[in-house]
N, C-alpha and C positions, 0 to 999 in steps of 0.2 A: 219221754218228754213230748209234749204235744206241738203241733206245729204253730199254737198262739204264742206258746211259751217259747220258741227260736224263734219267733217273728220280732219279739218284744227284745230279745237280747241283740237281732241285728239291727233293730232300732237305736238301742242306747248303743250301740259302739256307735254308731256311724254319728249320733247325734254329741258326739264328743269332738267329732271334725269339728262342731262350732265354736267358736271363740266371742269375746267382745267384740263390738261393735260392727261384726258383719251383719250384710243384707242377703240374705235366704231364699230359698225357694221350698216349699212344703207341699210334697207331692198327696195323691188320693188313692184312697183303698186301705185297705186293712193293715196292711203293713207299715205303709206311710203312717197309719194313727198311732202304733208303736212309737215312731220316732218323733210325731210333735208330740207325744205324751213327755216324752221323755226330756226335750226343750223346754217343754213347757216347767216341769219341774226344776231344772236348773234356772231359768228365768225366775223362779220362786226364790230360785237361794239368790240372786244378786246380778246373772247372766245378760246384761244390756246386745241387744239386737234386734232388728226389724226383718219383717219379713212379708212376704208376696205367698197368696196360695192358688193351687192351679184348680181348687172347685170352691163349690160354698160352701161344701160340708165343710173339709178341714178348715179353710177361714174362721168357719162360725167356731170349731174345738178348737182351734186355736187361740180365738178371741177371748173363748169362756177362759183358755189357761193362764192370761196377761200376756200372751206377745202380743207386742205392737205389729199390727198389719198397717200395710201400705197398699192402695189401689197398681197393680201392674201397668197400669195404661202409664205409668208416670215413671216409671222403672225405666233405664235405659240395660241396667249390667246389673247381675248380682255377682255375688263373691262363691257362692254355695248352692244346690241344690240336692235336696235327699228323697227318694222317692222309691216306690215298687216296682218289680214286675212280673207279667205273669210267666215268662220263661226269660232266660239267659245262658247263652252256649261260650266258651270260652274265647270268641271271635268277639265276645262284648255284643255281640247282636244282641239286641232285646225285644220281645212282644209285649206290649203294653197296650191297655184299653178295660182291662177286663171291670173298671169301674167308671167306666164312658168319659174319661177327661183327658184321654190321649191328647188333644190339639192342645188345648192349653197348656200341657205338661212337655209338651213338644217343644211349643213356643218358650214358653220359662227355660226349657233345658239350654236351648241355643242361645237366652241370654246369660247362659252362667258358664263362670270361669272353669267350675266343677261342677260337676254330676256324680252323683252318687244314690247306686242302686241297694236296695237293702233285700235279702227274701232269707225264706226258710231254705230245707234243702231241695225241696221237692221242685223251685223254681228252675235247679239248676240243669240244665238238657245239656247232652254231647253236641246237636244242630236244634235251631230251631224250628228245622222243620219236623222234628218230633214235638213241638210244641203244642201250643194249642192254636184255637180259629183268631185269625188276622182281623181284628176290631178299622173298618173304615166307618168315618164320618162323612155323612151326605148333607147334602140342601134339601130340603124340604119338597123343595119345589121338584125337582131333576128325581125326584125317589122311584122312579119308575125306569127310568131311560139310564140311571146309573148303576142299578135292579139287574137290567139287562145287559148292560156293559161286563159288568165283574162277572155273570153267566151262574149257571146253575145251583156252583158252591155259595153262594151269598144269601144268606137268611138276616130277614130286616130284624133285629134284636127290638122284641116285644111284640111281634106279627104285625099286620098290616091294619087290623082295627086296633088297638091299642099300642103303638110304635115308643119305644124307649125316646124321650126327649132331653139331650144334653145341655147343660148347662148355658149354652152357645142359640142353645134352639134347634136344631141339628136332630136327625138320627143318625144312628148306627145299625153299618153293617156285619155281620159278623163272617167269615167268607173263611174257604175252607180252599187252601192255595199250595200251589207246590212250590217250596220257599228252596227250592236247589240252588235259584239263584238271586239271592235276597234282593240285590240291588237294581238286576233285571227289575224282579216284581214291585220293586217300590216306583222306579221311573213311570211302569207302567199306570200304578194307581196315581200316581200324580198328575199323570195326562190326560186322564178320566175329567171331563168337563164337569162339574156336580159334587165333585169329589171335594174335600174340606183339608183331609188328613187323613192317616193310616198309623195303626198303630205299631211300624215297622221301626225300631230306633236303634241305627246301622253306626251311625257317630258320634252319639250324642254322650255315652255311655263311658265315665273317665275310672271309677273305680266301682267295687261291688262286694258289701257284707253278706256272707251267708251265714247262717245259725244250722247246725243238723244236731239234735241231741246232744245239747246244750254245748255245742262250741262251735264259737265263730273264726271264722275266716277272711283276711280281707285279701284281694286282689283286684292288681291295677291293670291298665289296658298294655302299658307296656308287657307284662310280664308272659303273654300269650308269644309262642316264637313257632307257634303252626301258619 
């Protein structure tokens, strides 16, 4: 089974958390389109709900599907959020960025009551520091002095004449870090002046669908006793 085809089935499980009349959160990237597709069709049969998205891509698929979108700026709490990631260890750590909307999706997660990650299996790592490269978000302006902050590992995502531009206005960096001690390294990117966000998400992270040839799995944050 392909890893579109367990993307798409931990999409519809997760997207079954929804209920009437909740307020959402609709995460970015591949995965996350799984599970607005999949809203979006039950929205088709009768599903009343609103919802917030953390780019414009999915906004916009979303739009096309009939959910009602709501601006976040006007959002104080949601009820729900479902989203990707690109690695997840059983600590619930997660790596997220790999489709540059980490800050927004950061910010949505901390106003929802739930979180919820969806991936195939390949997302699933023993530590995240067998993961993949740590997605930070810069200022524009500071892209050189926060360049040299993060230090050698840091490659500006889309090179220095042609720089990836987030939705925010923003680059990213993509940085190659020794995540031994995740929380250490998150205080530190925070302190970074220039610094926006990091795609480091240490608490945000409440439950998580995985799909691996064609069956899914859910697990909650509790259920971790390492």
């Amino acid at each position: 089974m392909t890893d579109d085809r367990d993307k798409a089935l931990a999409g519809a499980a997760a997207a079954a958390e929804v209920v009437d009349g909740m307020l959402i959160g609709l995460g970015t990237g591949s995965t996350a389109t799984h599970a607005i597709e999949a809203i979006g069709a039950r929205v088709a049969q009768g599903l009343s709900i609103r919802a917030v998205a953390t780019s414009r891509a999915s906004e916009a698929l979303a739009r096309r599907l009939g959910i009602a979108m709501l601006d976040f700026a006007d959002v104080p709490r949601l009820d729900l959020t479902i989203d990707g990631a690109d690695a997840i260890d059983p600590r619930f750590f997660a790596i997220k960025g790999g489709g540059g909307a980490m800050l927004r999706e950061k910010v949505v997660a901390a106003a929802s009551d739930r979180m919820v990650v969806i991936a195939d299996g390949s997302k699933r790592v023993a530590a995240i520091d067998a993961g993949p490269l740590v997605p930070v978000e810069i200022l524009p302006f500071a892209r050189a002095s926060v360049l040299a902050a993060l230090g050698a590992g840091a490659v500006l995502r889309g090179g220095e004449h042609e720089p990836y531009v987030t939705d925010n206005g923003n680059y990213i960096a993509d940085c190659r870090i020794d995540l031994s001690d995740p929380r250490a390294v998150a205080a530190r990117l925070a302190a970074i002046p220039g610094v926006l966000g990091h795609g480091l998400f240490l608490d945000e992270v409440d439950a998580a669908y995985f799909a691996q040839n064609g069956t899914v799995s859910r697990l909650e944050r509790g259920d971790y006793s390492g």
